[in-house]
C-alpha positions as CSV (number, residue, x, y, z in Angstrom):
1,X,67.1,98.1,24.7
2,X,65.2,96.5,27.7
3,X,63.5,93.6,26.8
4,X,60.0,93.4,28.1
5,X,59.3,90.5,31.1
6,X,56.5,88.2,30.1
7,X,55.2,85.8,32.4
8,X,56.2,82.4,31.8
9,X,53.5,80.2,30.1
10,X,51.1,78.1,32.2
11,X,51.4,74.4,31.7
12,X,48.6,71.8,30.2
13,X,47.6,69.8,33.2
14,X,46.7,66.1,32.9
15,X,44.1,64.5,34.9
16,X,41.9,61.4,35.2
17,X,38.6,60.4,36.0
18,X,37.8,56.4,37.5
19,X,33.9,55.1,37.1
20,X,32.4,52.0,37.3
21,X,29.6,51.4,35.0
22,X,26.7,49.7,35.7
23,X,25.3,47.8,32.1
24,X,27.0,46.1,28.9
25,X,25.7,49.2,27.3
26,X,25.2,52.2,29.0
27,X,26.5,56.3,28.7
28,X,27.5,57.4,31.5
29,X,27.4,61.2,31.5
30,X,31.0,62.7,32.8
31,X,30.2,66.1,32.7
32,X,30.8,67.2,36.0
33,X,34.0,65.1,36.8
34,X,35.5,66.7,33.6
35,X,34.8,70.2,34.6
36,X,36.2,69.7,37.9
37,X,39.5,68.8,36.3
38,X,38.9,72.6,34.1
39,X,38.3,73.8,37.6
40,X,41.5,72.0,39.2
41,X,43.9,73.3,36.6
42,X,43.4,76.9,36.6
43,X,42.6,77.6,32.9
44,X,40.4,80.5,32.3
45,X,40.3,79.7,28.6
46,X,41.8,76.9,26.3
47,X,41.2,73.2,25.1
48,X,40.4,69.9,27.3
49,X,40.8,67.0,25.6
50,X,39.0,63.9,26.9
51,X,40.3,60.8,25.7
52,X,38.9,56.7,26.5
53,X,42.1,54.7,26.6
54,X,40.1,51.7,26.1
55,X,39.2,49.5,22.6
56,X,35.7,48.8,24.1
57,X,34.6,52.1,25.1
58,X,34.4,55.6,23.7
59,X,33.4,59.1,24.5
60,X,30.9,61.4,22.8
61,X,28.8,64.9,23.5
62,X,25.5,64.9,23.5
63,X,22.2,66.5,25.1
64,X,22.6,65.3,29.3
65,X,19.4,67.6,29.8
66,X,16.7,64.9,29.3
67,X,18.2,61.0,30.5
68,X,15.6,59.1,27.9
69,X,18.5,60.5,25.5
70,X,21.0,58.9,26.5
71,X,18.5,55.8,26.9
72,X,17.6,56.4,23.0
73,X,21.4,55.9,22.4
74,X,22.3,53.4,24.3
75,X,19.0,51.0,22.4
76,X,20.1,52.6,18.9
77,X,23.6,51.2,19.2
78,X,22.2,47.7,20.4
79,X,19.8,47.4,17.7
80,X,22.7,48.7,14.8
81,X,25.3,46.5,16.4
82,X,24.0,43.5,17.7
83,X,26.0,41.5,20.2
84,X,25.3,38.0,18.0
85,X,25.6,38.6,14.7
86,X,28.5,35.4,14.0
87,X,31.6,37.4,15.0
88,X,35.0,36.1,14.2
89,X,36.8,37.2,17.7
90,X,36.6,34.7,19.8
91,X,36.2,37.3,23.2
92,X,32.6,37.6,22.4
93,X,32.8,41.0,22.3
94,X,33.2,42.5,18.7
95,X,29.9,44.3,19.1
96,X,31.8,46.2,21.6
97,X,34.7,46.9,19.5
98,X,32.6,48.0,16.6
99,X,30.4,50.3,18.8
100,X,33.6,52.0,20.5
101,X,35.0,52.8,16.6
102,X,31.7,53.9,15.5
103,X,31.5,56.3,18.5
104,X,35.4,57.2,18.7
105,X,37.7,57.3,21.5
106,X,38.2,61.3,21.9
107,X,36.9,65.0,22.2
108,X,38.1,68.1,22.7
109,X,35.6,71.1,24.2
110,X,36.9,74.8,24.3
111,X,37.3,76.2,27.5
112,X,35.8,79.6,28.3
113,X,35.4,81.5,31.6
114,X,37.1,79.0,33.3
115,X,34.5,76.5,32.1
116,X,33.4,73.8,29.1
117,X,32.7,75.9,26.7
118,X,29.3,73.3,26.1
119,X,26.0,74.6,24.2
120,X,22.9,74.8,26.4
121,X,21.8,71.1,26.3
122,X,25.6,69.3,25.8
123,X,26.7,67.2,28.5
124,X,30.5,64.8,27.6
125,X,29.3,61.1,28.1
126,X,31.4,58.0,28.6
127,X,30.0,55.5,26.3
128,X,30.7,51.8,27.6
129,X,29.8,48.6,25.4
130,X,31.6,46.2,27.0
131,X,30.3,46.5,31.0
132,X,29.9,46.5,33.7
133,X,33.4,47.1,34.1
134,X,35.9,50.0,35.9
135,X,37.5,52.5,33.4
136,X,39.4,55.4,33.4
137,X,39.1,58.6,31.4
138,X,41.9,60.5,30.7
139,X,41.7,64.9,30.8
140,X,44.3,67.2,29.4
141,X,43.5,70.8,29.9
142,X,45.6,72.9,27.4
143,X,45.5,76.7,28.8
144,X,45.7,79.5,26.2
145,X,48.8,82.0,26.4
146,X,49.0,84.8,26.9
């Protein structure tokens, strides 16, 4: 009995992103460099996971149509999380800890078309507390088989 040939399975490709933010709070929409790693590693459909390797610093989706948004955010999580409210940690930067687990340090988007699979209005933002600073974001593209 033959046994039919299948073509071997495409592999998850792992890419990163470098951006320098510009405030102590500030998200920093990431949208486009993320779909360019969808775009770089072939996958007409799957998962990409976008992960923040970094305890002062997260990632989240939200609406990248209208910037005052992201403004809106960025004053919300000041005004929950203040930077002095008598910390313990002596780096002066617990707000920014606090902020980062609040927001979390991951998401995953389908991928469809060869694209983010993102509703109308969704754009993936980089959420820094602790800038200005360089960070990196880590993508993994995870290509459905076939």
């Amino acid at each position: 009995m033959a046994v039919p040939h299948s073509k071997p399975a495409q592999q998850a490709f792992v890419g990163e992103l470098s951006i320098r933010t510009e405030r102590r709070t500030q998200l920093f929409d990431i949208t486009a460099g993320v779909q360019r790693q969808v775009k770089d590693s072939g996958a007409i459909s799957g998962v990409c996971h976008v992960y923040v390797p970094h305890t002062t610093a997260g990632v989240t989706i939200n609406e990248h149509d209208d910037p005052d948004v992201a403004l809106d955010i960025e004053a919300a999580m000041d005004r929950m999380v203040p930077n002095d409210a008598g910390y313990r940690h002596a780096e002066g930067n617990s707000d920014s800890h606090i902020k980062a687990a609040l927001i979390g340090n991951s998401v995953t988007i389908f991928i469809a078309g060869g694209k983010l699979d993102l509703g109308r209005w969704q754009g993936v933002f980089f959420c820094e507390f602790d800038g200005p600073r360089a960070r990196t974001i880590k993508v993994r593209v995870v290509p459905d088989h076939s």
